[in-house]
VOBA-1610 file (N, C-alpha, C; in pm, whole numbers, padded with zeros to 5 digits, always signed):
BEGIN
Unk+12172+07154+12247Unk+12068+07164+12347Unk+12100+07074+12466Unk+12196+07052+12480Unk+12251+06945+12613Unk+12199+07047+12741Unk+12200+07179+12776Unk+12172+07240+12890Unk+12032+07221+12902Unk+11905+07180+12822Unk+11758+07190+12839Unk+11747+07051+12881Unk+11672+07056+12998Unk+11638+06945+13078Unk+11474+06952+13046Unk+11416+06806+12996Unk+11286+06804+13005Unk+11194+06744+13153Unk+11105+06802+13191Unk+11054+06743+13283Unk+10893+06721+13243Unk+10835+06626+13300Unk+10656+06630+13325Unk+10576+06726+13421Unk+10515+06775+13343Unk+10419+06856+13438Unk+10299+06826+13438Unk+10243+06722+13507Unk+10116+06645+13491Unk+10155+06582+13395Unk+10098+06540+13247Unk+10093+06448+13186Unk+10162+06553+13085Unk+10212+06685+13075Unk+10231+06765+12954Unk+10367+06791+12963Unk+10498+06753+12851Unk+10604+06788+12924Unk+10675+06882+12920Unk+10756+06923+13010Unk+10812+07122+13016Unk+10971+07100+13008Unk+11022+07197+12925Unk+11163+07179+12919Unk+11223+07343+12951Unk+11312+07295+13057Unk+11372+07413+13126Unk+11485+07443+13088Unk+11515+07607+13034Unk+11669+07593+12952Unk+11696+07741+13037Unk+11827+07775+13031Unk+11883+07888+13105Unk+11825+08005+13050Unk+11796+08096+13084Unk+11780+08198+13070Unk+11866+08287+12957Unk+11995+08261+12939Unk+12052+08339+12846Unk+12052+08252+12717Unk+12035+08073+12744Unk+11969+08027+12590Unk+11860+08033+12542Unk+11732+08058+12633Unk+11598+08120+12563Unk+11614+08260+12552Unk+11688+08370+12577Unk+11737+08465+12511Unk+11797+08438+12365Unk+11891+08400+12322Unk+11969+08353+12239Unk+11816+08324+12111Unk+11780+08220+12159Unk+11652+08146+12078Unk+11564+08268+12070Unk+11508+08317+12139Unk+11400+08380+12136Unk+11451+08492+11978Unk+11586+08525+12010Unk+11593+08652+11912Unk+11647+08590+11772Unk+11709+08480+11774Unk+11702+08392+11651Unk+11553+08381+11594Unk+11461+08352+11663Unk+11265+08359+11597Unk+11217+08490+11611Unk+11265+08559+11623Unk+11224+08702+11621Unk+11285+08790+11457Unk+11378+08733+11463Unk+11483+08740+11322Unk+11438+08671+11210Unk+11381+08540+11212Unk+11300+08429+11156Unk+11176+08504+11080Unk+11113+08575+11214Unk+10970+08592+11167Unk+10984+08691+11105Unk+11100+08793+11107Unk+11123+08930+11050Unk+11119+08891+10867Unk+11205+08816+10860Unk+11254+08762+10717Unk+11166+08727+10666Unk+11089+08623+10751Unk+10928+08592+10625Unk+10838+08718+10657Unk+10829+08787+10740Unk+10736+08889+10688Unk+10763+08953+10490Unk+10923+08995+10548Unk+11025+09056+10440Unk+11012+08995+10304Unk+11001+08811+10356Unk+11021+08780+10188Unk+10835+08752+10148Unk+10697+08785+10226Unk+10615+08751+10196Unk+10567+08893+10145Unk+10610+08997+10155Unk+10597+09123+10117Unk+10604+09199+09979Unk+10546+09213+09886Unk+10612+09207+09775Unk+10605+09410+09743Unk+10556+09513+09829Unk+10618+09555+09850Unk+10730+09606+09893Unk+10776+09521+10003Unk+10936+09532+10026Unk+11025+09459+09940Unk+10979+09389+09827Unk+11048+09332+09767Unk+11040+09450+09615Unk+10986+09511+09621Unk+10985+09609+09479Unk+11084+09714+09566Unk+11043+09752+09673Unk+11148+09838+09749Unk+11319+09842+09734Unk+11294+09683+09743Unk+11489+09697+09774Unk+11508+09694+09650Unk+11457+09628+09572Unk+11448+09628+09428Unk+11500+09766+09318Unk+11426+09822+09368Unk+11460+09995+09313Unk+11551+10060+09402Unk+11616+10030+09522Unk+11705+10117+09619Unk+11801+10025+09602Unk+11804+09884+09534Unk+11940+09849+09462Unk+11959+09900+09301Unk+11848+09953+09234Unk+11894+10034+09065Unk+11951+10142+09130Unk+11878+10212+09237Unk+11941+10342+09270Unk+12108+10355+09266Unk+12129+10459+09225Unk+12311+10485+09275Unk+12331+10591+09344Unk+12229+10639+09438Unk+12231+10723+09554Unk+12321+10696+09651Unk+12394+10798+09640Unk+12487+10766+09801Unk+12439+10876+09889Unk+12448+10839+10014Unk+12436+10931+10120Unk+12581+10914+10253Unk+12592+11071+10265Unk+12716+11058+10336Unk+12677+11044+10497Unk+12738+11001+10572Unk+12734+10976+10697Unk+12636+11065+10769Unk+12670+11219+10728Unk+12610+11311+10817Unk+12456+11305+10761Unk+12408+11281+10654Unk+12253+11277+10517Unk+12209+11125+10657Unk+12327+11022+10682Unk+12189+10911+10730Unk+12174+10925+10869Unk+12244+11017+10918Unk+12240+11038+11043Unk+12125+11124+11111Unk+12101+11263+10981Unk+11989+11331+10932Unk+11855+11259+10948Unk+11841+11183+10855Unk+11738+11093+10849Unk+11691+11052+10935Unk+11815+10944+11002Unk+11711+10894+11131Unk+11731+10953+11286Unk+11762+11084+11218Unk+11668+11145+11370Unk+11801+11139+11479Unk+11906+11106+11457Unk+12070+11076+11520Unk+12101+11225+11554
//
C-alpha cells in the first residue's frame, strides 16, 4: 500500500489510492463476499456435494448448450 496517501478531511481521514488499485481491491471483496455467501450456504454446499458424487461428463458442445453460448 505505499501508493495510498492518507489525508484529513475535516477531522475524518481520507485515503487516496489510484484508480486501478481500488479496482484491484474492490474485486478482491467482491470475490471475498462471494465465498462467504458460498460457504454460509448449506444449500450450495449439498450442491457441490452431489455434482462432486456425480460422474457426469459433459462435452464442450452439452456446456456450451447450457449456457446459452
Amino acid at each position: 500500500m505505499k501508493k495510498a496517501q492518507i489525508f484529513k478531511l475535516g477531522k475524518s481521514p481520507v485515503v487516496v489510492l489510484p484508480v486501478r488499485t481500488w479496482d484491484k481491491m474492490r474485486m478482491k471483496f467482491e470475490e471475498m463476499k462471494e465465498y462467504l455467501e458460498m460457504y454460509n450456504s448449506a444449500s450450495y454446499r449439498k450442491s457441490i456435494a452431489r455434482a462432486r458424487k456425480s460422474k457426469k461428463l459433459y462435452t464442450p458442445e452439452e456446456v456450451y448448450k447450457k449456457l446459452g453460448l
